[in-house]
C-alpha positions as a printed Julia matrix, in Angstrom:
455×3 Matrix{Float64}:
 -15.81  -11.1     7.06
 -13.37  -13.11    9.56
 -14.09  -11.62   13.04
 -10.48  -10.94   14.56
 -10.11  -11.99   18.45
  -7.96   -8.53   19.6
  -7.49  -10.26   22.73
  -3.83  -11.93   21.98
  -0.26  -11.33   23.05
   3.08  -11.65   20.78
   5.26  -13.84   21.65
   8.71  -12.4    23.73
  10.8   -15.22   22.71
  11.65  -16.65   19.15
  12.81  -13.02   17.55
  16.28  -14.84   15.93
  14.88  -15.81   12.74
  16.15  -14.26    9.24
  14.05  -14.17    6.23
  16.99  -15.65    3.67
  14.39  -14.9     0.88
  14.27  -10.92    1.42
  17.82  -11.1     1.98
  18.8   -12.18   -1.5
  16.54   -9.32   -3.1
  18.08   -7.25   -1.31
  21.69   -8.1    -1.54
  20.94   -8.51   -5.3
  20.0    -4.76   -5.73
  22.52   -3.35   -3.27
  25.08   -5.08   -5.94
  24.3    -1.98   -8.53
  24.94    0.56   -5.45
  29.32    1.59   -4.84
  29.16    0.02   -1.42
  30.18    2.97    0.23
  27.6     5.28   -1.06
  25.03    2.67   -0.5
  25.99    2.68    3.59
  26.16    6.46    3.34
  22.26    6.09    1.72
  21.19    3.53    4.77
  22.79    5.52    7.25
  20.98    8.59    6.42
  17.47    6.6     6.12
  18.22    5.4     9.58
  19.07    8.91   10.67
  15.96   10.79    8.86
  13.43    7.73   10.69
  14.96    8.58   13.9
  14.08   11.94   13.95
  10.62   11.17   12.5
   9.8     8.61   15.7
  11.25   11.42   17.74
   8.61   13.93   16.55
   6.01   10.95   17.11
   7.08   11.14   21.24
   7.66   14.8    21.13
   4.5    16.1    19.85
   2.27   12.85   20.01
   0.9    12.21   16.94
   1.68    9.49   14.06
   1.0    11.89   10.87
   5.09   12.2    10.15
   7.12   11.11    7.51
   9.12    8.58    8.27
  11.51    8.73    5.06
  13.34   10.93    3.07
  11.08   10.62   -0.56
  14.14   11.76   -2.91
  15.61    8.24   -1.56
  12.55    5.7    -1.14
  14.96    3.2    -2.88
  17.35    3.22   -0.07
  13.9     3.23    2.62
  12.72    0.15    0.59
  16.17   -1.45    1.12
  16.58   -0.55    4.48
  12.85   -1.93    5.59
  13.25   -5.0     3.62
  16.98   -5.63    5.29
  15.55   -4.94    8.99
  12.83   -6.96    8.51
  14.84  -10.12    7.11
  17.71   -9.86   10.21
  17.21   -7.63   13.45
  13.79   -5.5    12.95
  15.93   -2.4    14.5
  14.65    0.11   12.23
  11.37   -2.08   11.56
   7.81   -0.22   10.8
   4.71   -2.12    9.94
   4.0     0.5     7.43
   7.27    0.21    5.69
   7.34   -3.28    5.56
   3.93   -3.93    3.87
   4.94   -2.38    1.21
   7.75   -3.76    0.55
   8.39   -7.0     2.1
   5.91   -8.78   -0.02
   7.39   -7.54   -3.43
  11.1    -8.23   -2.04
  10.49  -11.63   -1.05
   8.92  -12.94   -4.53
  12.17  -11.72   -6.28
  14.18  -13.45   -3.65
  12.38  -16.7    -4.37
  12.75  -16.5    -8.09
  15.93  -14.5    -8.6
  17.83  -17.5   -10.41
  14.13  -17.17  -12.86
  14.97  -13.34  -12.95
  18.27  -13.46  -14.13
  16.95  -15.41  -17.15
  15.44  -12.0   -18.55
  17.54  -10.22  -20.56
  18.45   -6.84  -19.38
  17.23   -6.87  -15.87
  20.4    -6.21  -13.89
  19.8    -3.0   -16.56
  16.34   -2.3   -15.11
  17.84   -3.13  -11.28
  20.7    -0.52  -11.66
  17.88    1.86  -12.51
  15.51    1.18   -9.74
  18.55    1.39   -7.62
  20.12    5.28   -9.13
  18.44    7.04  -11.29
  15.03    6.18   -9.96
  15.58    6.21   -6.97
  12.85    8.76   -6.12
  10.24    6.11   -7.34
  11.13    2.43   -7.12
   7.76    1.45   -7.48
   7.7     1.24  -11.06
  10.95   -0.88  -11.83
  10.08   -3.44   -9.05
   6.4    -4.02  -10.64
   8.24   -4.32  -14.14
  10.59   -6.71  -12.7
   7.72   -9.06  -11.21
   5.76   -8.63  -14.73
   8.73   -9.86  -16.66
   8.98  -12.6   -13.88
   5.44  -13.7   -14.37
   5.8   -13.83  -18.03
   8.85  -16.31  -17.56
   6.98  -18.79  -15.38
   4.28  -18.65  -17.98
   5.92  -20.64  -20.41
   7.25  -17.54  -22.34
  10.5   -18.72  -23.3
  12.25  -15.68  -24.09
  11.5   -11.87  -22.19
  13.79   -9.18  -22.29
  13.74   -5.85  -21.09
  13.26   -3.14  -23.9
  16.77   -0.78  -23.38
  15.46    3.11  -23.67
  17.64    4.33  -26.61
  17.49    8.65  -26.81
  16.2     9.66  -29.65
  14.78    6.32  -31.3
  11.19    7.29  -29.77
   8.87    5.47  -27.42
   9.59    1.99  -26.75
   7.54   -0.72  -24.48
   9.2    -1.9   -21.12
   9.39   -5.85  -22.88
   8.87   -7.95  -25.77
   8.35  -11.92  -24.86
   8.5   -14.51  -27.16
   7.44  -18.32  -27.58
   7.17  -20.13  -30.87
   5.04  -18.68  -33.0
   4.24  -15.83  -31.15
   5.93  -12.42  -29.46
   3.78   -9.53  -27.89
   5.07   -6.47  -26.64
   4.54   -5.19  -23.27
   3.86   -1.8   -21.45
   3.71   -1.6   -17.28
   2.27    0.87  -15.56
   2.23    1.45  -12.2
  -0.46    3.16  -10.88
   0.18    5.4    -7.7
  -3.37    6.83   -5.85
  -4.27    9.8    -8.18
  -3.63   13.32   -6.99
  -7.71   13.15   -5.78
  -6.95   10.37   -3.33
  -3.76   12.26   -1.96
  -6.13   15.4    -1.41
  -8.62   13.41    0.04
  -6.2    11.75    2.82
  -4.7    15.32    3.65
  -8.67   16.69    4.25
  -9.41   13.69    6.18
  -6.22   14.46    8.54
  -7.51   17.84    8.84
 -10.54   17.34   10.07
  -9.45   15.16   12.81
  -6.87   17.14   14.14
  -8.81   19.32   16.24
 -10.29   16.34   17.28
  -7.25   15.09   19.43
  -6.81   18.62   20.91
 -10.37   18.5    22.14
 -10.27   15.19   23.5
  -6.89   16.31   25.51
  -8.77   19.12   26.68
 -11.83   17.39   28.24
  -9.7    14.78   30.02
 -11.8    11.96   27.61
 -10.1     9.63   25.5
 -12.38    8.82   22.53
 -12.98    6.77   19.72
 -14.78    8.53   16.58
 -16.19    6.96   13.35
 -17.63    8.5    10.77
 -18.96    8.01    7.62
 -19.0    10.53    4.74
 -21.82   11.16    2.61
 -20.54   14.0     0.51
 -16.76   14.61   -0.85
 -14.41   15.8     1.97
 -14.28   18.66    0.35
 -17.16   20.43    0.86
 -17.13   19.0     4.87
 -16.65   22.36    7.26
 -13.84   22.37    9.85
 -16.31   22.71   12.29
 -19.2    19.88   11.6
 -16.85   17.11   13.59
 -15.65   19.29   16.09
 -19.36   20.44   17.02
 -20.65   16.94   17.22
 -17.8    15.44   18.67
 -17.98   18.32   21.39
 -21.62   17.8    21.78
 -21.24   14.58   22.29
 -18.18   14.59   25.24
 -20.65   17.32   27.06
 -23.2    15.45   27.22
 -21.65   12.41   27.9
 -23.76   10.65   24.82
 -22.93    7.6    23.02
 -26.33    8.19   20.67
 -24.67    8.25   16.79
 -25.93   10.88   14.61
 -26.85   11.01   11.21
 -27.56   13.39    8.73
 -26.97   14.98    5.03
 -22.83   15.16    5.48
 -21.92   12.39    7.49
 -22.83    9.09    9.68
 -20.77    9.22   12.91
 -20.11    7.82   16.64
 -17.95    8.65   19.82
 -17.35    6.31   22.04
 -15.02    5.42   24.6
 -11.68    4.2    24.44
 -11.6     0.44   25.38
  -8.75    0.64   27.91
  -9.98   -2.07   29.4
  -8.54   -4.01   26.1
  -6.0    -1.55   25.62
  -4.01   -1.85   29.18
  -4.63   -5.01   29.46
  -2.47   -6.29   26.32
  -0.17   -3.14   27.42
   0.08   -4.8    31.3
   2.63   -7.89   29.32
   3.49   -6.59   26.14
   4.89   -3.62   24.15
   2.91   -2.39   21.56
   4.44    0.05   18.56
   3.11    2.94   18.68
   2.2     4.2    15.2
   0.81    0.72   14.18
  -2.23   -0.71   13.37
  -2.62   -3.0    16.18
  -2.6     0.02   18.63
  -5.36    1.5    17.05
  -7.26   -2.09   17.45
  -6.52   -2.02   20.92
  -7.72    1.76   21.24
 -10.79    0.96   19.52
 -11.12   -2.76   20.2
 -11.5    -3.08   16.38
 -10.1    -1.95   13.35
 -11.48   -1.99    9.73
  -9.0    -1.73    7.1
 -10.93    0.2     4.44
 -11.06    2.89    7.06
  -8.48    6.07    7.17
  -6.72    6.52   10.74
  -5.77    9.36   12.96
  -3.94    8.51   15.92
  -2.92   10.77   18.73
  -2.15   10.03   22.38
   0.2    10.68   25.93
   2.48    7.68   26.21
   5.46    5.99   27.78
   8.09    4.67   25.37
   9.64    0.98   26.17
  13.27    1.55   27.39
  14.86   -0.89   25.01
  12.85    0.23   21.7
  11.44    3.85   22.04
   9.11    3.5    19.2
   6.8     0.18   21.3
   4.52    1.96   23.73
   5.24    0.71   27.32
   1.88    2.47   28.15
  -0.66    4.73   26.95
  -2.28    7.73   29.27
  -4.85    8.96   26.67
  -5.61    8.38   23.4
  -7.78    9.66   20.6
  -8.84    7.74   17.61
 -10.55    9.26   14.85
 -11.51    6.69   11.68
 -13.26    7.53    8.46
 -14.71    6.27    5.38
 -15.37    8.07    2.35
 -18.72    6.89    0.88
 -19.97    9.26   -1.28
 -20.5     8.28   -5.14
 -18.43   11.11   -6.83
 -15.56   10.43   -4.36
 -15.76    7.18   -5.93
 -15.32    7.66   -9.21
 -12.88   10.87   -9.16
 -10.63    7.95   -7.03
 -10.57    5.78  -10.61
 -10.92    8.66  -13.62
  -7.41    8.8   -14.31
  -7.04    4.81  -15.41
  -7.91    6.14  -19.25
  -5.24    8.25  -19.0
  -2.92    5.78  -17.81
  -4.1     3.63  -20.64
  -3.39    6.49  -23.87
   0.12    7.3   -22.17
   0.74    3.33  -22.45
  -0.34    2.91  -25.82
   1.83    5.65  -26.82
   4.82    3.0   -26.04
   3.75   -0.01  -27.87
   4.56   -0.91  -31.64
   1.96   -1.76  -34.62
   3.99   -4.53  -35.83
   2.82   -7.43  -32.94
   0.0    -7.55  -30.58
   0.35   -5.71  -27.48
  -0.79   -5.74  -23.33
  -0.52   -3.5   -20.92
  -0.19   -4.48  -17.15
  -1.29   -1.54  -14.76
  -0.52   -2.1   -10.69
  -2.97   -0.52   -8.5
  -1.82   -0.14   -5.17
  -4.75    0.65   -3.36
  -6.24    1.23    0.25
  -9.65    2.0    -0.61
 -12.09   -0.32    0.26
 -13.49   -2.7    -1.17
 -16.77   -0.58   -2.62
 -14.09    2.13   -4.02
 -12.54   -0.55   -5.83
 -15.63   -2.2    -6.86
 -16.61    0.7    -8.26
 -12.91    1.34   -9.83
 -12.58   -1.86  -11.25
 -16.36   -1.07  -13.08
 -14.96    2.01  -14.34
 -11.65    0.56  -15.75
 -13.42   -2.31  -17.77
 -15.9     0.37  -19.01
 -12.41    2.18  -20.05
 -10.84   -0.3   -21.55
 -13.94   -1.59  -23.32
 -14.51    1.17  -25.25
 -10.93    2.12  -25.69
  -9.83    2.52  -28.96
  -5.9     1.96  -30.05
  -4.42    4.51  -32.18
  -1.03    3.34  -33.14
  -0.66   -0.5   -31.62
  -2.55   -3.7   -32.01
  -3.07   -3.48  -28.3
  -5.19   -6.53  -27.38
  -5.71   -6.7   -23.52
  -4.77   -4.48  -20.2
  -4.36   -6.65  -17.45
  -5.34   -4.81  -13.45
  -2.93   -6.29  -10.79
  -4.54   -4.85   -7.82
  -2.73   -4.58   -4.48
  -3.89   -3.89   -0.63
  -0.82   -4.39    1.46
  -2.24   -4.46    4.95
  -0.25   -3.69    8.51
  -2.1    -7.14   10.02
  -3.45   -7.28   13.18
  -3.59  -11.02   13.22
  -1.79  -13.22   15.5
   1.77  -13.99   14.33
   1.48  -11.42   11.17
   3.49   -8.64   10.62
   2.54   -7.93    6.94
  -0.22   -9.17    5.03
  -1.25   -8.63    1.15
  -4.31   -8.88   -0.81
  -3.81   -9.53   -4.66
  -6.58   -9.58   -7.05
  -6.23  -10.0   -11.18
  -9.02   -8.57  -13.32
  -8.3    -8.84  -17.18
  -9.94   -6.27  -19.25
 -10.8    -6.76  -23.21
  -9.66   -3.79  -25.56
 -12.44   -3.57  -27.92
 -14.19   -6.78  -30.01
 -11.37   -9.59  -30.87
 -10.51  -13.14  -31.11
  -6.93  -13.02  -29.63
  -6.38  -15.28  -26.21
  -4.9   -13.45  -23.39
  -0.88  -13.97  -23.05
  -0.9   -14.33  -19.71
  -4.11  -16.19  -18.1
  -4.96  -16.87  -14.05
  -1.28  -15.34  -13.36
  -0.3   -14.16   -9.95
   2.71  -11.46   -9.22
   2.86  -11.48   -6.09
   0.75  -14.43   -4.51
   1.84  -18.09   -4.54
  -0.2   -19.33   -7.91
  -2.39  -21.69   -7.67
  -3.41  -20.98   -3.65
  -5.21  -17.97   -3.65
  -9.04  -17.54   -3.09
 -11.41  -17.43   -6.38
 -12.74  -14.31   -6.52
 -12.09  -10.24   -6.04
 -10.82   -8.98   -3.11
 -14.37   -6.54   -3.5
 -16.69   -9.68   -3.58
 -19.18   -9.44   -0.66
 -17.8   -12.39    1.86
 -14.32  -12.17    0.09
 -11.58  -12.12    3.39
């Protein structure tokens, strides 16, 4: 791993650029929206995040929602559109996940447009799915990959009522046509429960620093599911350890864990010549004087808002900063079971009459031994996996860590790693091989992102 120098400054000058490539995306699906409605949809994203960074200054903490979720198409549009011209309504956490996926169908819209039926699938990202965009814009940049790789006709499947389960494309070269299923994978319900538990018990943390008068930094590691962690094992060690003023880690049969001060030092010194926004990632780095992205974050702290743009700290008063890692073996697996399921659902779509794959995006923020251990599970899966009603032949994992950078003249950064996975004992060549959705081909690293030394 790449050790990251904290100690840097952004630049105040050389703001004026516009990303033309994000732009296009986005004026392409904006095309499917009436204008007005679609300016009565940004307008209340912009009003709903407004209110959300006002509950981040009001009450201090960073765990709000920052969009409306029975709109995220008109969130996606608005952080992609921000980001590409004036960064107004800009959030690091809005923009890595969206900014990467936006600016690939930018660069090959003209490509795009060559696939029959995808204004079709657009319109629906942009109206009746509006709720979850995810899925259309992963379709879109499957279909996409399919046309650079020499497939010389793909078109979108329509969804006819009453004419039964259909797959999402069929792509064709001579002598050959496969159908196609996408799926995209969201964290499974155990992942969501797990985040909410970890938020939990670090809340009383922040009240407790606040309290002494300390601003800390707490990691821990846990051994056992966050379930069966009491409310009250981090508060008595993290209280134990602001009494007696002890920096000594402790260990035992729940958890691995540290407090430690803040590094204001770092902290005020970056904050002494630059603005910093508040709920990012970079101002937990300069809280903690390090950040590790396979860790969860809770942020909370007393702070001055910059004049200009209320959401960049001008200074921070006292902070808390509580990070954890779940370790434990069963939280592991529960984090993958549900890729089978994913798979049966899929092969529900597909027809008997051609070979079939199935392309499943994992958005994930794991770490890299969850998804190790994921990535063992799904091949297991689809190994064993045995097609009912479709000559399905291969599932290909398209596995995604957007990242809120904290390097030096970042503002998003994206992992993408491509694992294919054999269905059963055959002869037939993948359709697709070495292919990229996201990622310029032909540049990435060799290797998965969960590869010890991978960075």
């Amino acid at each position: 791993m790449v050790k990251i120098d904290p100690d840097w400054t952004a630049p105040l000058t050389g703001h004026g650029w516009r990303d033309d490539d994000v732009m296009l995306a986005v004026a392409w699906l904006k095309s499917f929206v009436p204008r007005v409605e679609m300016e009565r949809r940004l307008d209340a994203a912009k009003a709903f995040l407004i209110a959300a960074r006002e509950k981040v200054r009001e009450g201090c903490e960073t765990q709000v929602t920052l969009y409306d979720p029975s709109d995220a198409a008109a969130w996606y549009i608005l952080q992609a559109e921000t980001f590409a011209t004036d960064r107004l309504f800009w959030t690091p956490e809005g923009a890595m996940r969206v900014v990467p996926f936006f600016t690939r169908i930018g660069k090959e819209l003209a490509l795009l447009l060559s696939v029959k039926n995808a204004e079709d699938r657009a319109a629906r990202i942009m109206l009746s799915d509006r709720r979850q965009p995810d899925s259309g814009i992963y379709e879109l940049l499957v279909a996409l990959a399919y046309r650079r790789g020499g497939w010389h006709r793909v078109e979108f499947v329509p969804e006819t009522p009453g004419y039964g389960r259909t797959p999402d494309l069929n792509v064709y070269r001579p002598g050959s046509r496969w159908a196609i299923e996408c799926k995209r994978l969201m964290p499974s319900p155990y992942a969501a429960r797990e985040k909410l538990l970890g938020n939990k018990l670090a809340e009383p943390i922040h009240a407790i620093s606040l309290e002494a008068g300390e601003s800390i930094v707490v990691d821990i590691r846990y051994k056992v599911e966050l379930a069966e962690v009491s409310t009250e094992y981090l508060v008595g060690h993290v209280r134990s350890a602001i009494q007696r003023q002890s920096l000594t880690p402790w260990d035992d049969e729940i958890a691995t864990g540290s407090v430690r001060p803040v590094n204001w030092q770092l902290a005020r010194k970056i904050l002494s010549k630059d603005y910093v926004y508040f709920g990012s990632t970079r101002m937990i780095e300069l809280l903690a004087g390090r950040v590790d992205h396979d860790a969860d974050h809770s942020m909370a702290a007393k702070w001055r808002p910059w004049t200009k743009r209320p959401e960049y700290a001008d200074a921070v008063y006292h902070a808390s900063v509580v990070s954890w890692w779940s370790q434990s073996r069963p939280a592991m697996l529960q984090k993958g079971r549900h890729f089978r399921r994913t798979l049966a659902d899929a092969e529900g779509q597909l027809p008997l009459d051609r070979p079939s794959a199935i392309h499943v995006g994992i958005e994930t923020y794991a770490g890299s031994r969850v998804d190790f251990m994921r990535h063992l599970y799904n091949r297991m899966e689809a190994r064993f996996f045995e097609p009912r009603n479709s000559r399905l032949r291969w599932v290909y994992g398209n596995y995604f860590v957007p990242e809120a950078t904290t390097r030096r003249n970042e503002s998003w950064a994206i992992t993408e790693t491509m694992v294919p996975y054999k269905i059963g004992s055959h002869r037939t060549r993948w359709p697709l091989p070495d292919h990229m959705l996201v990622s310029p081909e032909g540049h990435g690293r060799q290797g998965m992102h969960w590869e010890p030394g991978f960075d």
